[in-house]
N, CA, C and O atoms as CSV, one atom per row, in Angstrom:
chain,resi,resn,atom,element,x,y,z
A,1,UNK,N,N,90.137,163.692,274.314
A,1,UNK,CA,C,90.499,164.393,275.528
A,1,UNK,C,C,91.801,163.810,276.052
A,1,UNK,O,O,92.150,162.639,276.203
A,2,UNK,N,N,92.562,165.229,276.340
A,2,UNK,CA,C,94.230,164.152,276.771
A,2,UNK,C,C,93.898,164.623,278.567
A,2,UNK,O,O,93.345,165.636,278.994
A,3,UNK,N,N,94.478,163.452,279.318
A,3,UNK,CA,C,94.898,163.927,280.704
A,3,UNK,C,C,96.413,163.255,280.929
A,3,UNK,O,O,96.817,162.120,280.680
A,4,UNK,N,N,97.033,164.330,281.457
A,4,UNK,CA,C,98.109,164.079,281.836
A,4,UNK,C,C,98.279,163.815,283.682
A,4,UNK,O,O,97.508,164.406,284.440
A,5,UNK,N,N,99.225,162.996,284.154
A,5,UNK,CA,C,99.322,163.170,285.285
A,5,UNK,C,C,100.730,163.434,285.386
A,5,UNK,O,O,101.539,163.210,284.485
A,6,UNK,N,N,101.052,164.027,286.770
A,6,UNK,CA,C,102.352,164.294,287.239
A,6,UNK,C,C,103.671,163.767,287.077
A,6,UNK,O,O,104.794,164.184,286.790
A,7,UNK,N,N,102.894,162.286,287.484
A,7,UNK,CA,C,104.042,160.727,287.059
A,7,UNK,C,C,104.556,160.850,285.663
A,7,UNK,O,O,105.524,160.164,285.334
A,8,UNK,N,N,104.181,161.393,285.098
A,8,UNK,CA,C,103.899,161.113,283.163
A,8,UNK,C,C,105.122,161.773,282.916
A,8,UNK,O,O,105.999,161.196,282.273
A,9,UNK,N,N,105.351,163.396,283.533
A,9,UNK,CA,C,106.575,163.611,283.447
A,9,UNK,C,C,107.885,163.735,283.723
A,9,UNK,O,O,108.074,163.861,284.933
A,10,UNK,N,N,109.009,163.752,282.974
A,10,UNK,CA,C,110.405,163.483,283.351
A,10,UNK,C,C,110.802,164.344,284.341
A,10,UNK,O,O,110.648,165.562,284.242
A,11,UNK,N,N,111.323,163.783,285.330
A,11,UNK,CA,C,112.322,164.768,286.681
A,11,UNK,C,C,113.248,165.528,285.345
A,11,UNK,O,O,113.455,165.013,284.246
A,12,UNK,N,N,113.670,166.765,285.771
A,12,UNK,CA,C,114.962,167.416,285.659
A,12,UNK,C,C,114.295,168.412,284.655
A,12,UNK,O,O,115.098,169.218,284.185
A,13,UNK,N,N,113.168,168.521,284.277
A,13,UNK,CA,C,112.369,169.669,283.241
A,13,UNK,C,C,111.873,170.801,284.099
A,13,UNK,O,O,111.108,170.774,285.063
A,14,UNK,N,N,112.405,171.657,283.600
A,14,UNK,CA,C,111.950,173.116,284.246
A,14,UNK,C,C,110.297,173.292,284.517
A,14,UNK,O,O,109.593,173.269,283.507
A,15,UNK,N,N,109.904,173.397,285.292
A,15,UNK,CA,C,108.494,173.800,285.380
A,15,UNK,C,C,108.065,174.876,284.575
A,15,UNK,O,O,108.281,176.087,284.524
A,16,UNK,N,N,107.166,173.780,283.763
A,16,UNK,CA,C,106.276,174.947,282.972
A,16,UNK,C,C,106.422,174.352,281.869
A,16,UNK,O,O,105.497,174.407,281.058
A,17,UNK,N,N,107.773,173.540,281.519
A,17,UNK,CA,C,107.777,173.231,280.346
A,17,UNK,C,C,108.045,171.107,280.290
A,17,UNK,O,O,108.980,170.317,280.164
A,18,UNK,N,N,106.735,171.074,280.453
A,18,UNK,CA,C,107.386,169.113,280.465
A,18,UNK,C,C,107.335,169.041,278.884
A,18,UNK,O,O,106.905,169.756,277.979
A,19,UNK,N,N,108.128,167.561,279.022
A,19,UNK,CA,C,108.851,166.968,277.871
A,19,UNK,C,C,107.222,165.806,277.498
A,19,UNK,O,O,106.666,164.816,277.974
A,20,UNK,N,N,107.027,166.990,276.107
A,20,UNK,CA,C,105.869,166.244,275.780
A,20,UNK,C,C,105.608,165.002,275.379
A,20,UNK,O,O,104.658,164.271,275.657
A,21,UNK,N,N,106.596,164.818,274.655
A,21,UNK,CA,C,107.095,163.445,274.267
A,21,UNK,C,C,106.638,162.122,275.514
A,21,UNK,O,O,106.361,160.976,275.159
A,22,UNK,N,N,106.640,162.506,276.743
A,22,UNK,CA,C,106.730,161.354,278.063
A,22,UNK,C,C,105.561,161.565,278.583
A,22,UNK,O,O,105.344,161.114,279.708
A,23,UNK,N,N,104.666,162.207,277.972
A,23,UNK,CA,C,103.106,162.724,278.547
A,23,UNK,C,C,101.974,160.974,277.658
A,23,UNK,O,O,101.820,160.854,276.443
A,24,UNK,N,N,101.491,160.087,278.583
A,24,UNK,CA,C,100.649,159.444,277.989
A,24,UNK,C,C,99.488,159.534,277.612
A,24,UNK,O,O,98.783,159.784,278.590
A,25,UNK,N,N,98.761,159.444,276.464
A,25,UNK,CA,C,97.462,159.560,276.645
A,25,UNK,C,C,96.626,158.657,277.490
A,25,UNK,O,O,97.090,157.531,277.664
A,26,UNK,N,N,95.152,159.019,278.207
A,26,UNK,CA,C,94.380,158.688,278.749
A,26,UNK,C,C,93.356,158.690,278.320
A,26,UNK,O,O,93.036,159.759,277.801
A,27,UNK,N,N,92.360,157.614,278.291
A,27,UNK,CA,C,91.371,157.765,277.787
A,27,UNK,C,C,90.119,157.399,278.875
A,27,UNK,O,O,90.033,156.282,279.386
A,28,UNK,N,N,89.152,158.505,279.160
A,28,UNK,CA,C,88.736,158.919,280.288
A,28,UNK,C,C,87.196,158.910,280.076
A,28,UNK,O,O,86.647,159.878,279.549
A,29,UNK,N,N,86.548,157.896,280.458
A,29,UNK,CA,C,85.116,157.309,280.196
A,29,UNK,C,C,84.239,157.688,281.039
A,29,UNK,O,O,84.494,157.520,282.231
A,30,UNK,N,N,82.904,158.333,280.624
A,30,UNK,CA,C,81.948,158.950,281.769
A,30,UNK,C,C,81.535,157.608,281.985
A,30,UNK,O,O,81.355,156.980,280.942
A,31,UNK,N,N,81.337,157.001,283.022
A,31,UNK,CA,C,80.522,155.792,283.552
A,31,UNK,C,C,79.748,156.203,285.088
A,31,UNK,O,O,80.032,157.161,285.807
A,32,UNK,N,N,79.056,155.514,285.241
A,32,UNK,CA,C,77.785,155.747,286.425
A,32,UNK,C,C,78.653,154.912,287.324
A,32,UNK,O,O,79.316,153.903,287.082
A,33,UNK,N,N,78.386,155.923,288.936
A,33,UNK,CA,C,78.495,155.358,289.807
A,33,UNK,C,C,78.112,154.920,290.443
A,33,UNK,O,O,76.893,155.077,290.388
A,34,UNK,N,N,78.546,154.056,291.549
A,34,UNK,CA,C,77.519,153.052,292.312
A,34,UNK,C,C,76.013,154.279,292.991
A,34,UNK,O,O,74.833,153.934,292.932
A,35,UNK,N,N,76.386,155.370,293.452
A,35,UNK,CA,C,75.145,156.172,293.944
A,35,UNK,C,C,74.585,156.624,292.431
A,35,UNK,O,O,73.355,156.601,292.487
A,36,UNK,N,N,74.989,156.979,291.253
A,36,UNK,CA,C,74.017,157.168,290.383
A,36,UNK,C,C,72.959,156.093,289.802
A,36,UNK,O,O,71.787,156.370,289.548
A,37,UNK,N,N,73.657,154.600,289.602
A,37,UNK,CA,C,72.969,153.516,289.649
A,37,UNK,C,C,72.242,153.013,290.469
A,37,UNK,O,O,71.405,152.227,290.025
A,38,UNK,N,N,72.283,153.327,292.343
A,38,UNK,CA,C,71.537,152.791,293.051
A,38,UNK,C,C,70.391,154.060,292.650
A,38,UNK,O,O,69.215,153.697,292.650
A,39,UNK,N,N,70.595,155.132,292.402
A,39,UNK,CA,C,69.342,156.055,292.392
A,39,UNK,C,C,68.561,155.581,291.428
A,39,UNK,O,O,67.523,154.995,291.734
A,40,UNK,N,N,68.990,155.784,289.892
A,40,UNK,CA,C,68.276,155.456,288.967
A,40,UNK,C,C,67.554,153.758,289.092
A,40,UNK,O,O,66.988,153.146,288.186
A,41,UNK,N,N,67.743,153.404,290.176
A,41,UNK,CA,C,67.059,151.494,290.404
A,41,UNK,C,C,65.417,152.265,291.193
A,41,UNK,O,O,64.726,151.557,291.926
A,42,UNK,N,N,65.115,153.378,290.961
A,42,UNK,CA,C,64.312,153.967,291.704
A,42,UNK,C,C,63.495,152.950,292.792
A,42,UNK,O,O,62.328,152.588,292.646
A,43,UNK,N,N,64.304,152.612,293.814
A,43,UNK,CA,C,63.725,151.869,295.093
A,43,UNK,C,C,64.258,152.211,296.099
A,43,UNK,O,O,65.430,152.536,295.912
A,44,UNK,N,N,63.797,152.313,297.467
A,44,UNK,CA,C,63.662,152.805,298.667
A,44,UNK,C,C,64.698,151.837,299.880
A,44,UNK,O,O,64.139,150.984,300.568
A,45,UNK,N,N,66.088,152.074,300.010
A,45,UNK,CA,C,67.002,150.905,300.774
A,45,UNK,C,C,66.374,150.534,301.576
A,45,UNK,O,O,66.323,149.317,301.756
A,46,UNK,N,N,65.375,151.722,302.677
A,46,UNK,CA,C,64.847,150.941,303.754
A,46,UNK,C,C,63.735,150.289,303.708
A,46,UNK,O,O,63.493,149.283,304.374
A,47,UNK,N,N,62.885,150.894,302.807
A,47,UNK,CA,C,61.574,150.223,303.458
A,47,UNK,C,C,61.026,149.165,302.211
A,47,UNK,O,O,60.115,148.343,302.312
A,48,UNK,N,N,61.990,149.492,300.846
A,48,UNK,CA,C,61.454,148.477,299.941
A,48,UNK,C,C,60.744,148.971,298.875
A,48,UNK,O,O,60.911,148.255,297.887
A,49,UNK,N,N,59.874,150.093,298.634
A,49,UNK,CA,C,59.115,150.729,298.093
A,49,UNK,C,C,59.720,151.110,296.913
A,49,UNK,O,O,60.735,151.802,296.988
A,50,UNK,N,N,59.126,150.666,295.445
A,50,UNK,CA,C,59.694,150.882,294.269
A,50,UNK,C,C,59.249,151.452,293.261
A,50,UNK,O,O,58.755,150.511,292.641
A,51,UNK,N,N,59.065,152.463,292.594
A,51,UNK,CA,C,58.200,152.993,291.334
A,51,UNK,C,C,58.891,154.584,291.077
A,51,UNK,O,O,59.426,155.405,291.821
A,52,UNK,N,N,58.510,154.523,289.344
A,52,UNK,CA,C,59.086,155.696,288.936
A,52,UNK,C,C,58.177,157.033,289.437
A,52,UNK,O,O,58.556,158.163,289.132
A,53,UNK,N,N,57.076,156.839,290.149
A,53,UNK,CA,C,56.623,158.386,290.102
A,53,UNK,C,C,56.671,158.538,291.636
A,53,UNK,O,O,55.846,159.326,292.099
A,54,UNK,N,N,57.390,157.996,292.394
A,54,UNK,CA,C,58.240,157.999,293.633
A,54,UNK,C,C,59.387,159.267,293.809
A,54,UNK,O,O,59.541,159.751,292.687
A,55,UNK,N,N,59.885,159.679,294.390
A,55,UNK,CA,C,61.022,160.926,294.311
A,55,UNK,C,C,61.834,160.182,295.759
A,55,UNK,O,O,61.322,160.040,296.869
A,56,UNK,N,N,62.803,159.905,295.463
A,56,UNK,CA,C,63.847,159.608,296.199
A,56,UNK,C,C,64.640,160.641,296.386
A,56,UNK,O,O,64.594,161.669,295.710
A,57,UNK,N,N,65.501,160.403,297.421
A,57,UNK,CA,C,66.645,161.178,298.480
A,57,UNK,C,C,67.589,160.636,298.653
A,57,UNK,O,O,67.587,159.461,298.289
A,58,UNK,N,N,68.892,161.198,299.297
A,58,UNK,CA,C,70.183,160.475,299.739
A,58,UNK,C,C,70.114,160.770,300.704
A,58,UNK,O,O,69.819,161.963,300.782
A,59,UNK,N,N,70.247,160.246,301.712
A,59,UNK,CA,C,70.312,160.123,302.756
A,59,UNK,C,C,72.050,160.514,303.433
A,59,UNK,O,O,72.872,159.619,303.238
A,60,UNK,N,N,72.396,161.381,303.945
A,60,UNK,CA,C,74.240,160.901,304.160
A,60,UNK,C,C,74.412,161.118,305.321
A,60,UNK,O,O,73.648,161.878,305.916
A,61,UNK,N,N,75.640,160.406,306.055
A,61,UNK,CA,C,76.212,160.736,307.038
A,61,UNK,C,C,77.623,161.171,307.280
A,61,UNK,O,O,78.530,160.580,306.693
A,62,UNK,N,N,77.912,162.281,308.200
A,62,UNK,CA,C,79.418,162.449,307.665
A,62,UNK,C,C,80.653,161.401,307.513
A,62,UNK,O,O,81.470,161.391,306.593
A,63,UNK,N,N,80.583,160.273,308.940
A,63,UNK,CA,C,81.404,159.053,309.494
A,63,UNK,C,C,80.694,158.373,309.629
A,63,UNK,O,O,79.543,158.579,310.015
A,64,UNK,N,N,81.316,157.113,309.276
A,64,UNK,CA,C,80.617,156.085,309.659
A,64,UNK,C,C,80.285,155.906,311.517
A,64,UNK,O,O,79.299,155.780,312.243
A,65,UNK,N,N,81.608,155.980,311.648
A,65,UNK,CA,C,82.160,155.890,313.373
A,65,UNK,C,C,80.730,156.519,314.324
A,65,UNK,O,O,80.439,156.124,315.454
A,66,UNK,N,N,80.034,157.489,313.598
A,66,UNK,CA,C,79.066,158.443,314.528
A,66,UNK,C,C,77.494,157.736,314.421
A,66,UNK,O,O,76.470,158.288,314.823
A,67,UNK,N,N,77.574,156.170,313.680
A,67,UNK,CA,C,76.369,155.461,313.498
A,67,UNK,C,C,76.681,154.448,314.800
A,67,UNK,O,O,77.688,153.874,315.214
A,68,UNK,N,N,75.404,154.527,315.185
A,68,UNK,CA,C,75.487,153.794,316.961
A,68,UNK,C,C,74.644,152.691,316.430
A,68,UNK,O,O,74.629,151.688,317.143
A,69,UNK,N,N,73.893,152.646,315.267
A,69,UNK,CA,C,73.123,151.061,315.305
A,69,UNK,C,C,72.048,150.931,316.326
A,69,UNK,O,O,71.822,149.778,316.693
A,70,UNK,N,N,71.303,151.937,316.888
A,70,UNK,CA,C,70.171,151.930,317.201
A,70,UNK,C,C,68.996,151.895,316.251
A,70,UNK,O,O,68.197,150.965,316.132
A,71,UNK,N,N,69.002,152.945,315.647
A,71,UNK,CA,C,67.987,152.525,314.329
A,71,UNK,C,C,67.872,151.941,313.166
A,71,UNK,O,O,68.917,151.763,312.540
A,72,UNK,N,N,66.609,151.497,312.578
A,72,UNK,CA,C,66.688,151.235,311.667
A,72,UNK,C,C,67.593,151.254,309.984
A,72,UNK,O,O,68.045,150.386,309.237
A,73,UNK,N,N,67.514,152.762,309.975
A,73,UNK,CA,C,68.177,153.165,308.971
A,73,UNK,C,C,70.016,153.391,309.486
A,73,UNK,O,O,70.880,153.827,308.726
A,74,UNK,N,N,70.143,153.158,310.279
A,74,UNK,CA,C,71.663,152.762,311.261
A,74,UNK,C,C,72.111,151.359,310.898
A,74,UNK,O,O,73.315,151.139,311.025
A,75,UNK,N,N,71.414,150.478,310.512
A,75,UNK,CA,C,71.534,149.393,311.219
A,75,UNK,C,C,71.689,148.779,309.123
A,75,UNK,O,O,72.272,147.763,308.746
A,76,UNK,N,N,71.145,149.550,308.440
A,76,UNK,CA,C,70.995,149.459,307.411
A,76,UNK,C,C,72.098,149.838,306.677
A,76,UNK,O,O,72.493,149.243,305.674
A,77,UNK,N,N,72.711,151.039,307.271
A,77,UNK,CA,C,74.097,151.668,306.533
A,77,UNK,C,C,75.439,150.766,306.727
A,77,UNK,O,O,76.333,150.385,305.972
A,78,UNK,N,N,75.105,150.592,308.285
A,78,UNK,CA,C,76.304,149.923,308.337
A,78,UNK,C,C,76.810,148.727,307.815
A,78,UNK,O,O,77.979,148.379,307.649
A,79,UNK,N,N,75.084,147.782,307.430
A,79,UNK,CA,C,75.399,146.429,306.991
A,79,UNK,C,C,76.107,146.500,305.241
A,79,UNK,O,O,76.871,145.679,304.733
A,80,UNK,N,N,75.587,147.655,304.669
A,80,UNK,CA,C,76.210,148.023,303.325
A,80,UNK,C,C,77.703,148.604,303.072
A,80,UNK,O,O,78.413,148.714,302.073
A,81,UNK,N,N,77.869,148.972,304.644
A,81,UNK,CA,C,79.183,149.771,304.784
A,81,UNK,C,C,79.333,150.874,303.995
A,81,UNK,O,O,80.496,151.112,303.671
A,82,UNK,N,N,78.248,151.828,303.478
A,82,UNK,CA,C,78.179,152.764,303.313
A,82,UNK,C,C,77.794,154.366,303.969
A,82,UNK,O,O,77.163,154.443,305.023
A,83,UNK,N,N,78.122,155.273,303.425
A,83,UNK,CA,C,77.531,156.956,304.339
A,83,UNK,C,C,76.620,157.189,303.658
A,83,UNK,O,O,76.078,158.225,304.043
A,84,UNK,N,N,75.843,156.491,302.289
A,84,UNK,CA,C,74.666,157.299,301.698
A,84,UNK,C,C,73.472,156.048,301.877
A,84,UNK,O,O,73.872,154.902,302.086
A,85,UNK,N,N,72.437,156.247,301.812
A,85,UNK,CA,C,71.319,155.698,301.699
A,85,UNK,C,C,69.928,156.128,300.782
A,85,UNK,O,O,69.144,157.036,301.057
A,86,UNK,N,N,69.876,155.338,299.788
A,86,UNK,CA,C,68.793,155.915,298.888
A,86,UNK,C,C,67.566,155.721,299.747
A,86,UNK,O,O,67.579,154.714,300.455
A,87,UNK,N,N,66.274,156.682,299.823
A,87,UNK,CA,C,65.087,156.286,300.526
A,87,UNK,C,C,64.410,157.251,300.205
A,87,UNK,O,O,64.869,158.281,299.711
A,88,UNK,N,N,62.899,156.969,300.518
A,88,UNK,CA,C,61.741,157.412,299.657
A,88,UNK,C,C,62.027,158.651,300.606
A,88,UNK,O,O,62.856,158.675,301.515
A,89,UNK,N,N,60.998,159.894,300.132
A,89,UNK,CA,C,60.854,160.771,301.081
A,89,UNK,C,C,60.162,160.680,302.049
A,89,UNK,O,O,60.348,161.528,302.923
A,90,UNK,N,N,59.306,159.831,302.232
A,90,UNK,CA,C,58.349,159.251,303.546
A,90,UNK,C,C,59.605,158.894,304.804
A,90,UNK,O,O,59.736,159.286,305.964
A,91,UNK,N,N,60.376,158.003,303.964
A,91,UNK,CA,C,61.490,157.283,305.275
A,91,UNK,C,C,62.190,158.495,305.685
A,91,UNK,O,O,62.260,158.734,306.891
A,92,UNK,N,N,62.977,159.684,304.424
A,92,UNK,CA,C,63.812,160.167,305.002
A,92,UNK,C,C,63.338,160.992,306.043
A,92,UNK,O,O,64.085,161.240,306.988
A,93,UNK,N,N,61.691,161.649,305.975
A,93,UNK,CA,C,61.345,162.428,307.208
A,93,UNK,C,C,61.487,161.449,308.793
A,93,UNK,O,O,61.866,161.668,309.944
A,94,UNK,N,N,60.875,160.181,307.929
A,94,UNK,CA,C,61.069,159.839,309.617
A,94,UNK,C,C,62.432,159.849,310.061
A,94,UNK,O,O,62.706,160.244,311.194
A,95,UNK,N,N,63.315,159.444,309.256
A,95,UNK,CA,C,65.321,159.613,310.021
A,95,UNK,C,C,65.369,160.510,310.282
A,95,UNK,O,O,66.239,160.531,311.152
A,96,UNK,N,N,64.859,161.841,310.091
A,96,UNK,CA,C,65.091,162.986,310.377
A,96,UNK,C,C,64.185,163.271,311.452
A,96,UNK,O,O,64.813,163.927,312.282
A,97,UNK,N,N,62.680,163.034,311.929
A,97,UNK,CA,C,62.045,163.259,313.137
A,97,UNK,C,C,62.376,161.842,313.921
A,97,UNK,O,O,61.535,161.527,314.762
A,98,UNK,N,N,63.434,161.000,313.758
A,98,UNK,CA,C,63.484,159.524,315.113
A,98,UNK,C,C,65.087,160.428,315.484
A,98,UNK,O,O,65.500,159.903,316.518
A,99,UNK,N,N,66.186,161.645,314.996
A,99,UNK,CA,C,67.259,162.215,315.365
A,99,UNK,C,C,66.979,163.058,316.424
A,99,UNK,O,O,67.879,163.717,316.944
């Protein structure tokens, strides 16, 4: 798989036609991200709760800025400095009936 970026090609080439020659290859690796790896750890951020026949959720928030650190699961995001939170479906109803 080639990817080219913008940088790659020479100023002064007509659009449409870059100078292939100055195009680098990239070599572009599917790897897991930190939310696909915290999911697949199938455990619960807030409450601890761990097992595969469990069904987890993400939890998100749009800004951080709009977490006041009253609750639990508030108080939890911010210490990770993250907007997502993995949690069982038990926790996520309650974040959703303590809003």
């Amino acid at each position: 798989m080639m990817v080219a970026k913008f940088s790659d090609f020479k100023r002064g080439t007509a659009y449409g036609t870059p100078n292939i020659d100055t195009v680098k290859n990239h070599i572009h690796f599917s790897t897991r991200n930190s939310l696909e790896s915290r999911l697949k750890a199938c455990k619960c951020e807030l409450c601890g709760v761990e097992g595969d026949g469990i069904s987890f959720e993400i939890h998100h928030v749009n800004k951080m800025k709009n977490l006041k650190g009253k609750e639990q699961w508030e108080l939890a995001m911010i210490a990770r400095k993250r907007k997502t939170l993995v949690v069982c479906k038990e926790c996520h109803k309650k974040i959703y009936h303590s809003s």
